[in-house]
N, C-alpha and C positions, 0 to 999 in steps of 0.2 A: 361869601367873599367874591367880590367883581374881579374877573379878572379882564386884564386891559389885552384888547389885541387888534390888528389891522388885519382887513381880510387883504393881503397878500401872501406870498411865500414867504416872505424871509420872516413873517410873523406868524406863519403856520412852522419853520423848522425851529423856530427858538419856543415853542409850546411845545413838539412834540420831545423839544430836549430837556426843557423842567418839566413835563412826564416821568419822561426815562427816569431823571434821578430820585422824583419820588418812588417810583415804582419800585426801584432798585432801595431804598436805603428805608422802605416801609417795613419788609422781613428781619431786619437788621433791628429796628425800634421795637419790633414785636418781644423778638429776640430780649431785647435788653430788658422790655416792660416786666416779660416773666420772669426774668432772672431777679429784676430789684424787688418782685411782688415777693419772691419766695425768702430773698436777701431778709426782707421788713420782717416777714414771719421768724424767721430763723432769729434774727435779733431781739426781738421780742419774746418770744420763747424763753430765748436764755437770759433775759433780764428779769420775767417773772418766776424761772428756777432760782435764779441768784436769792433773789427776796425772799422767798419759800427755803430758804436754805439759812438764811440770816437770821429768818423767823424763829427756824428749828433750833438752830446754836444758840442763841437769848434765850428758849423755853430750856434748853437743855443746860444750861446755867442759870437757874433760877432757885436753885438749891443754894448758890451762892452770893444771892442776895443781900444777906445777913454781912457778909464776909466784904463788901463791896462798900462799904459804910468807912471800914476801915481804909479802904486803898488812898491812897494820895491823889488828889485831885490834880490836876495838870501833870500825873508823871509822867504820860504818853503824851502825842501829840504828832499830825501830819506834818512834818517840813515838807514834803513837796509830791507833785503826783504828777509822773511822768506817763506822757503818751507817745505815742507815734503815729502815723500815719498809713493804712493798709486801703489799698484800693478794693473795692470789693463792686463788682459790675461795673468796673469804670469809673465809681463813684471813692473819692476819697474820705476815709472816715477813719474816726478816734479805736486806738486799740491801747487798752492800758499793757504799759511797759514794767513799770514798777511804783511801789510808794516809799517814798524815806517818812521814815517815821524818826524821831526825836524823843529819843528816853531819858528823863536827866536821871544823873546817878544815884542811888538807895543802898544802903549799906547791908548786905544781904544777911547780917547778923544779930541787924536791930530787928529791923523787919520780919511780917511773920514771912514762913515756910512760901506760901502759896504766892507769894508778888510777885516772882518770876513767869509762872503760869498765869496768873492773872495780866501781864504784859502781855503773853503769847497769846492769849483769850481777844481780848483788843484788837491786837492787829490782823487776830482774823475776822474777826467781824466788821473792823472798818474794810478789809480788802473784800469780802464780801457786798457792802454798800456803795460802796466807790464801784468797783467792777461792774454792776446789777447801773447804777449812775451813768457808765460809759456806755451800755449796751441799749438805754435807752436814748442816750442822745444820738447813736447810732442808727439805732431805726427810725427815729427823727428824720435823717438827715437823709437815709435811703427813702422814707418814704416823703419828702420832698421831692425827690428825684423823682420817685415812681409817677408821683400823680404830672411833673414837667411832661414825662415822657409819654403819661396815656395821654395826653393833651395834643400832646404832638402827631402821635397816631393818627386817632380819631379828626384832628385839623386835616389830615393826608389823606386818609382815608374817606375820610363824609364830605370834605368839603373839597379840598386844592385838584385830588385826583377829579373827580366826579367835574369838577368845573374845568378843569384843562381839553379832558374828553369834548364837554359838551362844545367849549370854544374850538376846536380843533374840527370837530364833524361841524361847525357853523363855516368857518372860513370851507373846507371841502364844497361842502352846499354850494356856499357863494360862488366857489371857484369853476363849478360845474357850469352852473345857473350860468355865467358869465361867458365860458366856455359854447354850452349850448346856444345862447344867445348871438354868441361871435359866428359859429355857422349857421345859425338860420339865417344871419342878415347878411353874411356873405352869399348864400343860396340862392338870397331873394334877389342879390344883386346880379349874382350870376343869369339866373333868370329874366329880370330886367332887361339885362345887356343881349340875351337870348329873342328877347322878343320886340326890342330896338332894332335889329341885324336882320332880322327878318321883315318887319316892316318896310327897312333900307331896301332889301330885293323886290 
């Protein structure tokens, strides 16, 4: 990245002040980059427990198989899946709230014994699935964020700092250069004038 600049002062203060804020707000992105890198782990994590756990519940219902033939097909069903919204690094993201589920009514006398349980079975393994669903769209969302932010870093870091430096010691140089330049040709004039004045006597 080029960065634009005039060798005077007032374009040497305005570089060394978009310095300063990168310098300043670099510890702070680092800051965040490892907090979302750990966030993505953490979310991930618990969305392949959740699965591994949903897994386990279906194997440990498999006995009831058989029994599953019989249940009534649409007796369960999600009406709705509420979320909210938890910041997590500054990063806004899904946290389940609750799920309404929709039981229609079965008459618990016709029915066999186990319908009630087999309700209960359901909706723990839809919350199960659902849950393990938010946690990955979760670190979806953090790990967006992560790679924005090492982006931003590494732009700060490799590239804006390292080029403001180098524009900054360029104008110095010139200013120098320019400076030494203004007295030696002040010196020579003085000299000049030195040796006009004396020629004069």
């Amino acid at each position: 990245m080029a960065i634009k600049f005039q060798f005077n002062k007032t374009s040497l203060n305005e570089l060394n002040k978009q310095l300063k804020v990168r310098q300043r707000t670099l510890p702070t992105l680092k800051s965040k980059e490892s907090a979302l890198r750990y966030e993505v782990k953490k979310a991930k994590k618990r969305s392949e427990q959740l699965v591994k756990e949903l897994e386990a519940a279906q194997k440990s219902y498999d006995y009831l198989s058989g029994l599953w033939n019989e249940f009534e097909p649409g007796l369960i069903s999600i009406k709705d899946v509420e979320l909210s919204t938890v910041k997590v690094a500054g990063v806004r993201t899904p946290e389940l709230k609750n799920i309404v589920y929709e039981v229609k009514p079965f008459d618990v006398f016709q029915k066999p014994l186990w319908y009630s349980d087999g309700v209960a079975i359901l909706k723990s393994l839809a919350k199960l699935g659902i849950e393990s669903e938010v946690y990955t769209e979760k670190s979806r969302i953090l790990e967006g964020q992560r790679k924005k932010t090492t982006q931003k870093v590494n732009l700060y870091e490799k590239v804006q700092i390292p080029g403001y430096q180098e524009a900054i010691l360029k104008i110095k140089r010139y200013m120098e250069d320019e400076e030494n330049l203004s007295k030696a040709s002040s010196k020579i004039v003085k000299e000049r004038h030195a040796l006009e004045e004396e020629a004069r006597q």
